[in-house]
LUMNUNU-281407 format. One record per residue: residue number from 1; residue in three letters; x, y, z of N, C-alpha, C in turn. Coordinates in steps of 0.1 Angstrom, whole numbers. Example, Ala and Ser with C-alpha at 12.3 -4.5 7.8 and 13.67 -1.06 7.14 Angstrom:
2
n; res; n.x; n.y; n.z; ca.x; ca.y; ca.z; c.x; c.y; c.z
1; ala; 132; -57; 78; 123; -45; 78; 132; -33; 78
2; ser; 128; -22; 71; 137; -11; 71; 129; 0; 79
//
This chain:
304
n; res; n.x; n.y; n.z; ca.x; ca.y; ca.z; c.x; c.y; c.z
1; unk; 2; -155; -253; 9; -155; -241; 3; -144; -232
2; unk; 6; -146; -219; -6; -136; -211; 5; -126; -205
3; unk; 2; -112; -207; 7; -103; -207; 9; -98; -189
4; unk; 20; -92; -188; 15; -85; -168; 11; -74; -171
5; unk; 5; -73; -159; -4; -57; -159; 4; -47; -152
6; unk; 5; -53; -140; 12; -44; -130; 16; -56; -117
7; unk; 33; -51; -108; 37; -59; -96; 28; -58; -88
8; unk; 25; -64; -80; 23; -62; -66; 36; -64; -54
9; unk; 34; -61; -43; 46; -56; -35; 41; -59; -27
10; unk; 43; -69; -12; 41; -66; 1; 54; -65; 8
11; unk; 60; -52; 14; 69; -47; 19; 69; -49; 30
12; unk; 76; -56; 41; 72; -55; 59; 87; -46; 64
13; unk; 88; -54; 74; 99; -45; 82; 110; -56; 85
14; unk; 104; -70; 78; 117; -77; 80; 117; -91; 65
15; unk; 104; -87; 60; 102; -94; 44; 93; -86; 31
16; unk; 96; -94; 26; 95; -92; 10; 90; -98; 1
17; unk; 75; -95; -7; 70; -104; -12; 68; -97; -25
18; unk; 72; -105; -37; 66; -98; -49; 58; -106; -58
19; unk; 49; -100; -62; 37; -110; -75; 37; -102; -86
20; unk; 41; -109; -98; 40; -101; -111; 27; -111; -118
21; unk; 18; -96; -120; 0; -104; -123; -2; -100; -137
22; unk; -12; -109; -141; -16; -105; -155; -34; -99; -150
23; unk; -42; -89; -162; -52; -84; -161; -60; -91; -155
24; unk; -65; -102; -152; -71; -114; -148; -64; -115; -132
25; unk; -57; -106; -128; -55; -109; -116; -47; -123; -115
26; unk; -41; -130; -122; -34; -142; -117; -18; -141; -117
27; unk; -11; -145; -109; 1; -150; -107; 10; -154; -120
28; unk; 20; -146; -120; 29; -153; -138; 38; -155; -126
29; unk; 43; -149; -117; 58; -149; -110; 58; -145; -103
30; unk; 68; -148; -86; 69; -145; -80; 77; -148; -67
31; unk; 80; -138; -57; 95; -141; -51; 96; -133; -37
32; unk; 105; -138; -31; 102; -135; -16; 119; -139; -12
33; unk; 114; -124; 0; 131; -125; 4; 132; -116; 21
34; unk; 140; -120; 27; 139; -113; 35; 142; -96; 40
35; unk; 147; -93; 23; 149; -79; 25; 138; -68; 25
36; unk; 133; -70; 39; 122; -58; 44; 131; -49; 46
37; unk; 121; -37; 51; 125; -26; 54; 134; -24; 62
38; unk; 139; -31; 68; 154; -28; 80; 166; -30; 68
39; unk; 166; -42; 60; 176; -47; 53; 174; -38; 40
40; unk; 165; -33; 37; 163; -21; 22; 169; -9; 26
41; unk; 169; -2; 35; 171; 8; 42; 186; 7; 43
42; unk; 192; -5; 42; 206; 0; 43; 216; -4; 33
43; unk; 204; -15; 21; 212; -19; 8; 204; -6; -3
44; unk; 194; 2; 1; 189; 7; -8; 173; 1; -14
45; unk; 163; 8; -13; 153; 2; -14; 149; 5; -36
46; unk; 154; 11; -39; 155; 11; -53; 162; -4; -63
47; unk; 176; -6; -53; 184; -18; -57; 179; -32; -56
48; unk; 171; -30; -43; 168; -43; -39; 149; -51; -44
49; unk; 141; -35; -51; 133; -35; -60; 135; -41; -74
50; unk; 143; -32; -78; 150; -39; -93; 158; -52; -96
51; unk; 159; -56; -82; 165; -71; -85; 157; -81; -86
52; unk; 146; -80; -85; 131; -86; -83; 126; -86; -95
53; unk; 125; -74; -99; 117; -71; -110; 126; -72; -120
54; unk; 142; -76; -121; 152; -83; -132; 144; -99; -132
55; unk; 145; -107; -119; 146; -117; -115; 132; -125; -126
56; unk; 123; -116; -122; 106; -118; -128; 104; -114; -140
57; unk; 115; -108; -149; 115; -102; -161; 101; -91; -163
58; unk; 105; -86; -152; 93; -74; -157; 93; -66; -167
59; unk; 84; -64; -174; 89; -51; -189; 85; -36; -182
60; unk; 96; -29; -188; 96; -17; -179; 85; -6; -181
61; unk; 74; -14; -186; 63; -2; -185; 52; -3; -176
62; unk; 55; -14; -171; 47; -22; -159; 49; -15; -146
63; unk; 36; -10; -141; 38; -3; -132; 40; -10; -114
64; unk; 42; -6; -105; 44; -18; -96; 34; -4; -78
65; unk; 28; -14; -75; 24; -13; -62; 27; -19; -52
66; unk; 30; -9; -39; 35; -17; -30; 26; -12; -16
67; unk; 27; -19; -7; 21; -20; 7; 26; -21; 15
68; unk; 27; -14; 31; 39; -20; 38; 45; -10; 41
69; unk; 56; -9; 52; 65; -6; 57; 75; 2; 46
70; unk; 74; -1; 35; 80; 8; 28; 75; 24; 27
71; unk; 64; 21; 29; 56; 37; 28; 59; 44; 45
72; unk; 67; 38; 56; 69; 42; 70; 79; 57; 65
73; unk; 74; 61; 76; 87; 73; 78; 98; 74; 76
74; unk; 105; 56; 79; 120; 52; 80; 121; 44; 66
75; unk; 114; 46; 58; 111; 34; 48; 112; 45; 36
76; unk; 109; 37; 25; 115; 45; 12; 108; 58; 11
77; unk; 91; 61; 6; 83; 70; 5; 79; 75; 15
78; unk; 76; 86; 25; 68; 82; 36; 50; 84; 28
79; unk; 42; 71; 32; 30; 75; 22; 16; 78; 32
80; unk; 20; 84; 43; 11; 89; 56; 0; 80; 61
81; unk; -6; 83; 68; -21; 79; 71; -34; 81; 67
82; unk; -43; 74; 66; -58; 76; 61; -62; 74; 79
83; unk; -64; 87; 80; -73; 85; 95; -90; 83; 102
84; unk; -83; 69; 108; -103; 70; 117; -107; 76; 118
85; unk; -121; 74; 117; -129; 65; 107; -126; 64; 94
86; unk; -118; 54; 91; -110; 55; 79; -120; 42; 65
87; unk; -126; 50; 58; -132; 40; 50; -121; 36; 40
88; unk; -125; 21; 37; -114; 15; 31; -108; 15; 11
89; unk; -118; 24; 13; -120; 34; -1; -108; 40; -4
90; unk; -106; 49; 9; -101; 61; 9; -82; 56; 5
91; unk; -83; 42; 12; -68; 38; 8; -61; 38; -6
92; unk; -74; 34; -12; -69; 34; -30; -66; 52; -38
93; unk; -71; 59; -26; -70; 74; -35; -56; 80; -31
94; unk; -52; 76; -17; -42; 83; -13; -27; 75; -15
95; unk; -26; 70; -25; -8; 61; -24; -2; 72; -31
96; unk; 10; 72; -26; 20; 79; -27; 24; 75; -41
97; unk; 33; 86; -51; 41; 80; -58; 51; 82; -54
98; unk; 65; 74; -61; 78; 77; -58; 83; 83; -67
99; unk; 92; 94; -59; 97; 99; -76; 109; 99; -77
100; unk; 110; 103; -92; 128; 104; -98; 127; 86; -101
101; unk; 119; 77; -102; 117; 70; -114; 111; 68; -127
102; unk; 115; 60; -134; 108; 58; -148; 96; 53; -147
103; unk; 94; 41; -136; 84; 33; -138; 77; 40; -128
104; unk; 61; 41; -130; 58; 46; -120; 51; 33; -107
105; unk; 58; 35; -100; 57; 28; -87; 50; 34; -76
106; unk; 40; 34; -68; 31; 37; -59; 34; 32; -42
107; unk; 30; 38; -33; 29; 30; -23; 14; 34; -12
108; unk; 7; 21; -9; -4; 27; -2; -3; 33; 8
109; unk; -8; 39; 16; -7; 46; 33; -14; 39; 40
110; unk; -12; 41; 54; -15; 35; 61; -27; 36; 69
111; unk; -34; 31; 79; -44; 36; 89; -38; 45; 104
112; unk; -42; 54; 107; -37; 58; 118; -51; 61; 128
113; unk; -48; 59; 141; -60; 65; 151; -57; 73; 158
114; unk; -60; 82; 157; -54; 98; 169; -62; 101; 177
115; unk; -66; 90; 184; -70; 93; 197; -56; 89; 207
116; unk; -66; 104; 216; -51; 104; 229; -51; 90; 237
117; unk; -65; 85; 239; -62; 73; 249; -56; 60; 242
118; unk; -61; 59; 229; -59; 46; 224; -49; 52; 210
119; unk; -40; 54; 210; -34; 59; 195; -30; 44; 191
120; unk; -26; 44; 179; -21; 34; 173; -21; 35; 156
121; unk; -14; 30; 151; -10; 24; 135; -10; 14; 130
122; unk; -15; 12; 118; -11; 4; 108; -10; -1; 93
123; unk; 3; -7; 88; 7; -2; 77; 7; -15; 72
124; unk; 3; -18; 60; 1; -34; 50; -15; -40; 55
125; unk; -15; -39; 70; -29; -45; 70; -38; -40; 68
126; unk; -40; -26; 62; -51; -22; 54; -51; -31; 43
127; unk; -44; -31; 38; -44; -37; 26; -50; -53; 25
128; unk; -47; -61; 34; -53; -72; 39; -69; -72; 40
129; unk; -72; -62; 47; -82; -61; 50; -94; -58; 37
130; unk; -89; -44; 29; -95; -45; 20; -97; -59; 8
131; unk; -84; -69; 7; -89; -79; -3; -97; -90; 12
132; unk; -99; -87; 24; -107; -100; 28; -118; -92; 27
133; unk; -125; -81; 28; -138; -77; 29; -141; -72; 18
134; unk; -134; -62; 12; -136; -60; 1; -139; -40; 0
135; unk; -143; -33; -4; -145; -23; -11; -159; -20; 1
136; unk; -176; -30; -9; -188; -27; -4; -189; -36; 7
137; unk; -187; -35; 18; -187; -52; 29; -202; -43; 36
138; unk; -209; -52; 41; -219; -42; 49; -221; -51; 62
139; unk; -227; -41; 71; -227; -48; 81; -210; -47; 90
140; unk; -210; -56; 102; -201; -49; 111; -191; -65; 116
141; unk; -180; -60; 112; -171; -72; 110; -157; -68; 124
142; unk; -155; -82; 132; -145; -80; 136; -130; -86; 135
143; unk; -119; -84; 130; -112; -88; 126; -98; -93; 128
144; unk; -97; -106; 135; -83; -103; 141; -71; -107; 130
145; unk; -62; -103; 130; -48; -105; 120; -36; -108; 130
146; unk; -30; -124; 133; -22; -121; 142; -7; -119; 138
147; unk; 2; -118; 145; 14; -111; 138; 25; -116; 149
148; unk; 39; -108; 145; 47; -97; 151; 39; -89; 161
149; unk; 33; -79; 155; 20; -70; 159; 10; -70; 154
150; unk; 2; -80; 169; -13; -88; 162; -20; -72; 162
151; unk; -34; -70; 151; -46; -67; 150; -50; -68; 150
152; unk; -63; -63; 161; -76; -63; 161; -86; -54; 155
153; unk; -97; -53; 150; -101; -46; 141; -114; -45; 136
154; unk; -121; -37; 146; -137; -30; 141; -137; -21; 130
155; unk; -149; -34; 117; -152; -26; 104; -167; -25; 104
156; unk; -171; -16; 100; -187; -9; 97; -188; -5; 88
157; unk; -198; -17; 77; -202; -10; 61; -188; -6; 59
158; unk; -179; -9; 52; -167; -6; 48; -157; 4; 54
159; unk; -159; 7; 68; -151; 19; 75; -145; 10; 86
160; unk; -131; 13; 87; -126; 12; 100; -127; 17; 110
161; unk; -135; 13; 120; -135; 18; 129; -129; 23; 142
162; unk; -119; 13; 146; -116; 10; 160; -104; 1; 155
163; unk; -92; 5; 163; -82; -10; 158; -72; -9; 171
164; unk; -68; -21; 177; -58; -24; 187; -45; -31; 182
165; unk; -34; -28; 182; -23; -39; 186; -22; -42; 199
166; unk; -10; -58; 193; -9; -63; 203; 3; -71; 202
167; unk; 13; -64; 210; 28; -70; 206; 30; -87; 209
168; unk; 22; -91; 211; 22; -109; 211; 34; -115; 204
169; unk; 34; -115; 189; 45; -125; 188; 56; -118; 189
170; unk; 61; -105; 192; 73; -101; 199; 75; -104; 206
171; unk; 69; -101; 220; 64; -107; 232; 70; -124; 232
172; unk; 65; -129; 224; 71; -148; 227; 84; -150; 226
173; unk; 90; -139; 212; 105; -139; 205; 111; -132; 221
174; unk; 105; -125; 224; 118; -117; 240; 117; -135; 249
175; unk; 105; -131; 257; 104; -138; 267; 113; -150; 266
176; unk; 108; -161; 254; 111; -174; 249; 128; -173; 250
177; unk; 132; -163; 244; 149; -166; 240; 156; -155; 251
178; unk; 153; -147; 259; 156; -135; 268; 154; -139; 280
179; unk; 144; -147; 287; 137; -151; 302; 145; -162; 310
180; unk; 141; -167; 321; 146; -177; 325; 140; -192; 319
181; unk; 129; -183; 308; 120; -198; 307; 122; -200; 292
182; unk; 135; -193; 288; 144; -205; 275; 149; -214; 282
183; unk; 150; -218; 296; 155; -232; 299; 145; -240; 298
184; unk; 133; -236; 300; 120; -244; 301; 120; -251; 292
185; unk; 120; -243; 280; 117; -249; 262; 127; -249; 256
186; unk; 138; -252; 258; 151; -254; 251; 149; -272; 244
187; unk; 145; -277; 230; 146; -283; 225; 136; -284; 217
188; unk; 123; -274; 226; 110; -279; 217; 108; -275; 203
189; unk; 116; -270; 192; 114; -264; 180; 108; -271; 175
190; unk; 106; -287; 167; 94; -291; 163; 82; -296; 170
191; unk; 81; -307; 183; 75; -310; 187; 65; -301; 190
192; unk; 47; -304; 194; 41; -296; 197; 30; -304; 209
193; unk; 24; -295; 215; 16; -298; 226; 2; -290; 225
194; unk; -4; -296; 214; -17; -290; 217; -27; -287; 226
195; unk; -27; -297; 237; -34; -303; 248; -29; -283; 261
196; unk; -20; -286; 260; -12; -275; 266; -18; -261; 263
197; unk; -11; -261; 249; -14; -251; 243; -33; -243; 245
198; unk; -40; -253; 243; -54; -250; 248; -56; -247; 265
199; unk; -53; -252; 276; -51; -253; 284; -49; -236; 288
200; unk; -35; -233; 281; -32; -218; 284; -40; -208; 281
201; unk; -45; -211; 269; -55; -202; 261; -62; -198; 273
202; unk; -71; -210; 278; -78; -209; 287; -79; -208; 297
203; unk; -67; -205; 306; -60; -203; 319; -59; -183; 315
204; unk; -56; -183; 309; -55; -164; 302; -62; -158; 297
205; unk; -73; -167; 295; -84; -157; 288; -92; -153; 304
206; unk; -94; -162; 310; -104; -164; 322; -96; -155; 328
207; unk; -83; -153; 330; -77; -143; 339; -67; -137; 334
208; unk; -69; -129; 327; -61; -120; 320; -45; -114; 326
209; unk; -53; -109; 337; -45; -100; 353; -39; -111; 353
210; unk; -36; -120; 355; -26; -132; 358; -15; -134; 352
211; unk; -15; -131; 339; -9; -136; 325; 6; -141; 331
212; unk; 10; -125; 338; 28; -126; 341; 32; -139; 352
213; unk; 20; -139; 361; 25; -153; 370; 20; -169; 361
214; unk; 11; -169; 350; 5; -174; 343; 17; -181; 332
215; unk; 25; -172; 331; 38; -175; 322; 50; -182; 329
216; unk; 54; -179; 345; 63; -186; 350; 60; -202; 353
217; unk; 45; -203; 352; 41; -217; 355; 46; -225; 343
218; unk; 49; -218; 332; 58; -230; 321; 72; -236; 330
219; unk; 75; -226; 339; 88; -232; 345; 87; -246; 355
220; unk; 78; -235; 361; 74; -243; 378; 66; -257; 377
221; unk; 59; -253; 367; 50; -272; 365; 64; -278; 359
222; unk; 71; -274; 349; 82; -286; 349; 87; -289; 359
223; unk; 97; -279; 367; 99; -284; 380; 93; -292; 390
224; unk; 83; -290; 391; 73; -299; 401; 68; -309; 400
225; unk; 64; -307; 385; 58; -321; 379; 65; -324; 367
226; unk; 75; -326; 357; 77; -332; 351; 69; -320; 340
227; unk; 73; -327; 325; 69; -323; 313; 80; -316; 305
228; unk; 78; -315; 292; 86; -316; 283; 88; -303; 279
229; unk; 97; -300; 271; 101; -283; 269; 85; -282; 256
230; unk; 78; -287; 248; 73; -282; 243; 59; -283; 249
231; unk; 61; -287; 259; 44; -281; 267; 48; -268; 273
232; unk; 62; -268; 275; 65; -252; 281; 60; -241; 270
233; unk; 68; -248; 259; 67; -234; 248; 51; -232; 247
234; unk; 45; -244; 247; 31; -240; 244; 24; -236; 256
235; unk; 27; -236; 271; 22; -230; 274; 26; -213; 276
236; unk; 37; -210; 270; 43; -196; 268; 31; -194; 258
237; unk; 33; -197; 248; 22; -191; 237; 9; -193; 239
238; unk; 4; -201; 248; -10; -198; 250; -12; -189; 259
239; unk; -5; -187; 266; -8; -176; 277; -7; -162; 268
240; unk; 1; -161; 261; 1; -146; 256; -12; -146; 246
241; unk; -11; -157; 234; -24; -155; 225; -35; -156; 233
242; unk; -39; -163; 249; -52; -161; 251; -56; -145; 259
243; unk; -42; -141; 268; -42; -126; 275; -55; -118; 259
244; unk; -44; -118; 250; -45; -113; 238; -64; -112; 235
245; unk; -66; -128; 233; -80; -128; 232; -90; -122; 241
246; unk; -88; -124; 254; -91; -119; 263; -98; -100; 261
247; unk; -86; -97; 255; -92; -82; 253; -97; -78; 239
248; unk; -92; -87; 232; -101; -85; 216; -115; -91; 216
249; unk; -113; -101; 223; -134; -104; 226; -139; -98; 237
250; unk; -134; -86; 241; -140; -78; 256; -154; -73; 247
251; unk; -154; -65; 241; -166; -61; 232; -176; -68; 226
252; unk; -188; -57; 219; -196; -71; 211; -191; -82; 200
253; unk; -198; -90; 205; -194; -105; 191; -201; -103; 176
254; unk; -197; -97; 163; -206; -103; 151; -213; -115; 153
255; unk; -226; -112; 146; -231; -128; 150; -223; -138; 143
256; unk; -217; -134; 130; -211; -144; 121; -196; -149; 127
257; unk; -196; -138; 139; -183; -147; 143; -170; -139; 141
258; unk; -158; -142; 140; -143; -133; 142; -138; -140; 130
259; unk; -138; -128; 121; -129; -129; 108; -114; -128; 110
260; unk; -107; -142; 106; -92; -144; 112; -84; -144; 99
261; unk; -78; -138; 98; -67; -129; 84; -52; -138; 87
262; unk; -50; -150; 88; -38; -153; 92; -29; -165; 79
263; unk; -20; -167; 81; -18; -183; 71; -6; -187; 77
264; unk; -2; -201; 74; 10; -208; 80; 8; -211; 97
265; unk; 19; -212; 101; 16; -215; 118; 9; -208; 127
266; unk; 6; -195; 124; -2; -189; 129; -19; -193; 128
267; unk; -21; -191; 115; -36; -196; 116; -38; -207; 123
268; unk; -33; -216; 123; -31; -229; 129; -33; -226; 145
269; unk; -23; -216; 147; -27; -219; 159; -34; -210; 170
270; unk; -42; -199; 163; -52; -191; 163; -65; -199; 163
271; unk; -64; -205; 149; -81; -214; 150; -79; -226; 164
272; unk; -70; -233; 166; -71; -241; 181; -73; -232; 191
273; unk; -67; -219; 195; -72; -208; 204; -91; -207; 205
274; unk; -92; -197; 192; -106; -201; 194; -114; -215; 197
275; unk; -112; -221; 185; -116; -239; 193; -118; -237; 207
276; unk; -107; -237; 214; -106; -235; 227; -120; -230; 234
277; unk; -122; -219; 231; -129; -208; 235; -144; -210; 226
278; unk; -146; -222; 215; -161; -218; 214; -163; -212; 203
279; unk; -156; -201; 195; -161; -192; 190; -158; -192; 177
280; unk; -169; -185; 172; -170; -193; 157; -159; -184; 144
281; unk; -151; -193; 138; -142; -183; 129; -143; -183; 116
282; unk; -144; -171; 107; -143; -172; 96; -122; -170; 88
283; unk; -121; -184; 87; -106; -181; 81; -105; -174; 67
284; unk; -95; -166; 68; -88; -161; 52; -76; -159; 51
285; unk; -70; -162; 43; -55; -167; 39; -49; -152; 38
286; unk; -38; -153; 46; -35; -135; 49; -25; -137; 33
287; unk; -15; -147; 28; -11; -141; 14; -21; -138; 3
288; unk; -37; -145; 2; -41; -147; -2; -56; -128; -2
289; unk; -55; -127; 7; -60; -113; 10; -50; -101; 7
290; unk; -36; -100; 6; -29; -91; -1; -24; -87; -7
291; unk; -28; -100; -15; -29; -98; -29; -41; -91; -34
292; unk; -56; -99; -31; -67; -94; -35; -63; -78; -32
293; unk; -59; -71; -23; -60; -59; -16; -52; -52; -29
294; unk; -44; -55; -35; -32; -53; -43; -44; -51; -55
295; unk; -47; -65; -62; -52; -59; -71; -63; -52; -71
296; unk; -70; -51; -61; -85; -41; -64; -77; -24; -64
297; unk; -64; -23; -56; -64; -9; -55; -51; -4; -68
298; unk; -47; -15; -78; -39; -14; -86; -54; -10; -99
299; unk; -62; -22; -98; -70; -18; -108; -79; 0; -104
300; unk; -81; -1; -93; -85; 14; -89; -79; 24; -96
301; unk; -64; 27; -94; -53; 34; -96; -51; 35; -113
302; unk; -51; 26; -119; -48; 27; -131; -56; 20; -139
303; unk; -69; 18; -138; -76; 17; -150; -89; 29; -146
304; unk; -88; 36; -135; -99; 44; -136; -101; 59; -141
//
């Protein structure tokens, strides 16, 4: 029977994902919940750990790694930053442990940029990053991860170099449900409008500067001409993901094209974005990358 090695953990700020792996890197079990860091933080992030690792029957010598918002300031460990030019090395040396437990549990740190014009953070998608490129990547990769808070992300020979957020899918969640233009799209939750959706991409990418009057037109074409709440919604979201594009392809292109870190509705409708626009994507499955990220810096940690 195949033995676990060690958890893996992806901690966010509003989910929860756990993989209990054997040496071989594969999946015995695993479980998902919405108690991220806002809901750990107030049930306890030790309680809501150990209910997981009952749930998965972990044996208690099994060590567990985590990624993620748990290592934030407000979060259980604070497990700092690896700062730009941050090579992706450097993430496996610096995890935090937690202490005043038995098991020893780790958590990675994050990337930070401290520059005054462009500062910015981020915490889990190192870890992404490292299982989609890997440790040795060579050559100069750009990488978008879209989100809550999308990333953009210049890598060179395995260093990070340069990274942007981009409050996009927050941005849809305000506007969509907070604006005058939840009357617009009030029904469209399944339906979808791809035709639209492209349309906007391409209405925002060409004029960026526009975006904010670019967004009331979900209202005003209904009013004027007819159409359905889910050409509204889609054109709300194309207008923000193409603004978005807009300034993640302002720079040079890899010739190989824009490495897209996403999975579920998003990738979906990222790769129609590009489509849109031409440009060539290499997809990779964002559950599927943090885990890889998980085990290369678990095996790092504890077999070296």
């Amino acid at each position: 029977m195949t033995e676990p090695a060690y958890v893996a953990v992806d901690w966010g700020t509003s989910s929860f994902r756990l993989w209990l792996v054997d040496r071989a890197g594969q999946v015995l079990a695993e479980r998902r919940s919405d108690e991220g860091m806002l809901a750990a933080a107030k049930a306890g992030f030790p309680g809501v750990l150990q209910s997981h690792l009952t749930a998965v029957s972990a044996p208690a010598h099994v060590p567990v790694l985590v990624c993620g918002m748990a290592g934030a300031k407000t979060g259980w460990v604070e497990a700092g930053y690896v700062d730009t030019p941050a090579p992706l090395s450097a993430i496996l040396e610096q995890a935090a442990r937690v202490p005043g437990t038995a098991r020893d549990i780790r958590i990675l740190p994050g990337i930070a940029q401290r520059d005054a014009k462009s500062p910015d953070v981020m915490r889990g998608e190192e870890t992404q990053l490292l299982g989609a490129l890997g440790l040795d990547a060579a050559g100069e990769a750009l990488v978008c991860m879209p989100g809550t808070h999308s990333k953009w992300v210049r890598v060179k020979d395995g260093t990070v170099a340069h990274f942007s957020t981009f409050m996009t899918g927050e941005l849809f969640s305000v506007v969509s449900r907070e604006t005058i233009l939840s009357l617009a799209i009030a029904g469209a939750e399944e339906a979808q409008d791809a035709r639209s959706f492209q349309a906007a991409v391409k209405a925002a990418f060409e004029a960026p500067a526009f975006a904010a009057n670019l967004l009331f037109t979900a209202r005003s074409r209904q009013l004027l001409f007819g159409g359905t709440p889910a050409a509204a919604r889609e054109t709300l979201s194309g207008t923000l993901i193409g603004a978005e594009l807009a300034a993640g392809l302002s720079g040079a292109m890899p010739k190989a094209g824009i490495t897209l870190i996403a999975s579920g509705r998003l990738a979906s409708l990222y790769r129609q974005a590009f489509d849109a626009l031409s440009v060539i994507v290499n997809p990779i499955d964002a559950d599927e990358a943090v885990r890889r990220g998980l085990s290369m810096a678990a095996a790092a940690i504890w077999t070296s």
